[in-house]
Structure formats: C-alpha cells, structure tokens
C-alpha positions as CSV (number, residue, x, y, z in Angstrom):
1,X,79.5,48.4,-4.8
2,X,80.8,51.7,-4.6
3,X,82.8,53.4,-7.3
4,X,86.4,52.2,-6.5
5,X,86.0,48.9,-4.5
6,X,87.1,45.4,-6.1
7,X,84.8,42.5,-5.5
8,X,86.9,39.3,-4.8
9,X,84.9,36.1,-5.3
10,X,86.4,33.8,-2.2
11,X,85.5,30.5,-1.3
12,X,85.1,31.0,2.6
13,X,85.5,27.1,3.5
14,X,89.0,26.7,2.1
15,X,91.1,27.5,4.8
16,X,94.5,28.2,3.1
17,X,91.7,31.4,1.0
18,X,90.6,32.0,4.3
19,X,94.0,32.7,6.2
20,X,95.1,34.8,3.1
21,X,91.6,36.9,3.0
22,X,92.3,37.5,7.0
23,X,95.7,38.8,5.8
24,X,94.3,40.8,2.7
25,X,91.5,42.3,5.1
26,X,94.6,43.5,7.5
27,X,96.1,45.4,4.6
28,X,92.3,46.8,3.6
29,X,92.6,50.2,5.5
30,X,90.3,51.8,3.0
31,X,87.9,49.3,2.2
32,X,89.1,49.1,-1.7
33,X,88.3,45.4,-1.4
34,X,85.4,43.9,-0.5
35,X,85.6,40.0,0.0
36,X,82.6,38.0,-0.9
37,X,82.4,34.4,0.3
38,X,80.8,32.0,-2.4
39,X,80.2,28.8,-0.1
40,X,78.5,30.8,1.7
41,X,74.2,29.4,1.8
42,X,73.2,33.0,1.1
43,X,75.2,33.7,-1.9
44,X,73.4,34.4,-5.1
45,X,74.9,34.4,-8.8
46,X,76.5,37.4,-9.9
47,X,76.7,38.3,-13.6
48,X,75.6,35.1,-14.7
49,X,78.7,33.6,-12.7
50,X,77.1,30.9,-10.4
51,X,78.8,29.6,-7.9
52,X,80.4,26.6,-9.4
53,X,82.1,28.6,-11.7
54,X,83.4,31.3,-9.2
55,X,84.9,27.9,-7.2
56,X,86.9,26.8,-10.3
57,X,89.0,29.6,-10.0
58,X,89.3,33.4,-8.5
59,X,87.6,35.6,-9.9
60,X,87.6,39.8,-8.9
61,X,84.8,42.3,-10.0
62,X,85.9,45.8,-10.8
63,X,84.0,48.7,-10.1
64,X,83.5,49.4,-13.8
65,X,81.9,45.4,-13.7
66,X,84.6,43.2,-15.3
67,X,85.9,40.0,-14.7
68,X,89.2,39.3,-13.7
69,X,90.3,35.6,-13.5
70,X,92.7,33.5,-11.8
71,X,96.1,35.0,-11.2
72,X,95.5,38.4,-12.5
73,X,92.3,38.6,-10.0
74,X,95.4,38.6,-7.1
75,X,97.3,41.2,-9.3
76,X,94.4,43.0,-9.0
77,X,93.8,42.8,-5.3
78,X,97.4,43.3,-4.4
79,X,98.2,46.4,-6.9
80,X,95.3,47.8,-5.1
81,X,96.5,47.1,-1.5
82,X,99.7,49.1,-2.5
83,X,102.1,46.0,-3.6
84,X,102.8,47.5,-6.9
85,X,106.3,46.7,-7.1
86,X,105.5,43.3,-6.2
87,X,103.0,42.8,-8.9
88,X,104.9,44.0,-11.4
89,X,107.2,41.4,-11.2
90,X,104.9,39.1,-11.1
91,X,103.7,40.9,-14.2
92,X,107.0,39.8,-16.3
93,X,106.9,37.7,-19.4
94,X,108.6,34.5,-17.6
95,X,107.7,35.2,-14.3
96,X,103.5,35.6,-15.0
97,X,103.7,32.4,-17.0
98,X,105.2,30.3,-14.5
99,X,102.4,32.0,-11.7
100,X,99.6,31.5,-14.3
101,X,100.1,28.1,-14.5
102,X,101.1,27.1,-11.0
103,X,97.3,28.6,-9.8
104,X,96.0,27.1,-12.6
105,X,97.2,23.6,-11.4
106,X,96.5,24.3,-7.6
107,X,93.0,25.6,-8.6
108,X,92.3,22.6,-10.0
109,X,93.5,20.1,-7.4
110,X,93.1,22.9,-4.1
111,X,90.1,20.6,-2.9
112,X,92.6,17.7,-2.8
113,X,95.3,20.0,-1.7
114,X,93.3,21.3,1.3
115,X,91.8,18.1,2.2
116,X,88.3,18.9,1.2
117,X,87.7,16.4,-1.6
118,X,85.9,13.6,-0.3
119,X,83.5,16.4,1.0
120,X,82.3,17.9,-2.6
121,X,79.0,16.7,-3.7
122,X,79.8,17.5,-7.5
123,X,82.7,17.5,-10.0
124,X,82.1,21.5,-10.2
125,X,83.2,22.0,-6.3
126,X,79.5,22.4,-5.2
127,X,80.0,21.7,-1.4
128,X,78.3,20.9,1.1
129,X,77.9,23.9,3.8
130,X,78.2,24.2,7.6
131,X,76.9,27.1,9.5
132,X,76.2,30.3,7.8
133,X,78.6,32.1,10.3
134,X,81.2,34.3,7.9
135,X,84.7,32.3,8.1
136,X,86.5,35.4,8.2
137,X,85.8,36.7,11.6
C-alpha cells in the first residue's frame, strides 16, 4: 500500500457495493483508494480481519494501518475523493446518528436486501463464489 492510499474492504458480489465502487472508482483520479474485493477466492485475511468479519460491515485501511468501520469507513472514502462538505454534514451530531444506524441495519439485512440470502452458506455471510473474474470491470 503506498503511503497515502485507503484500502476499502468491498464485498464484490453484492451488486448495490459493486455499482457504488464503479462510481467511487470514477471519482479515483489519483488512485487514493484502492478497492479490495473480499468474496473474491483469492483473498487472504488482513490484520487478523478474515473475511467473515470484513462482510459484516465496511471496513477501510489507512495508510498509517487503522481500521475504520461501518459508516465512518464511507466518510473516509468520500472526504478523500474531495466530498468534504458533504461528509461533514454527515459528520453532525443528529445527522451521523441517524446514518450510523441506518448502515448498521442495512449491513445486517443487505444479504436479504440484495437478494443474496438463500445463497450464504453461513450465518457470518461466507458465500458461495462464482468466477474469479473482478466484478468491477
């Protein structure tokens, strides 16, 4: 990882992350951000973060090597792709609270949400893989 690029944990077979990494990758002029896809069969643990755990929520990787989780891990990603003013409203008291919890709920239901359910082999979101072809090209 070079010195200023953000790892973003993704999970390449949901399609709703997919469409918003193609997005974020549109924005990436400089290559601050470098998207890593979990589901993917070659991934390997990072940190001690295995891959069910990455898949419970988003998590981002700074350069420095921590862990930013959930919402905050899109702060992250879109205060570096130069929506500042954006995340700092997200970043107010009421606001950040009503975010936080709104990814917390659709993390924990976006298996069901995106139709993927019936197709995870564990509680944890293991699932079962496809090609080994990246999902964002």
């Amino acid at each position: 990882m070079t010195e200023s690029k953000i790892q973003l944990f993704v999970d390449g077979d949901c399609p709703l992350c997919r469409r918003e990494v193609r997005w974020m990758q549109s924005l990436n002029n400089v290559n601050k951000v470098e998207f890593i896809d979990i589901a993917s069969p070659d991934f390997e643990s990072v940190d001690r973060h295995g891959q069910a755990q990455l898949m419970s929520q988003i998590h981002a990787r700074t350069s420095d090597g921590n862990w930013v989780v959930g919402a905050d891990a899109f702060r992250l990603v879109y205060r570096t792709l130069g929506f500042r003013s954006l995340v700092w409203l997200s970043e107010l008291p009421l606001i950040c609270q009503l975010i936080n919890v709104a990814y917390r709920i659709f993390a924990r239901y976006r298996l069901t949400i995106t139709g993927r359910r019936r197709k995870a082999t564990h509680s944890s979101c293991n699932m079962t893989r496809g090609n080994a072809t990246s999902p964002y090209s």
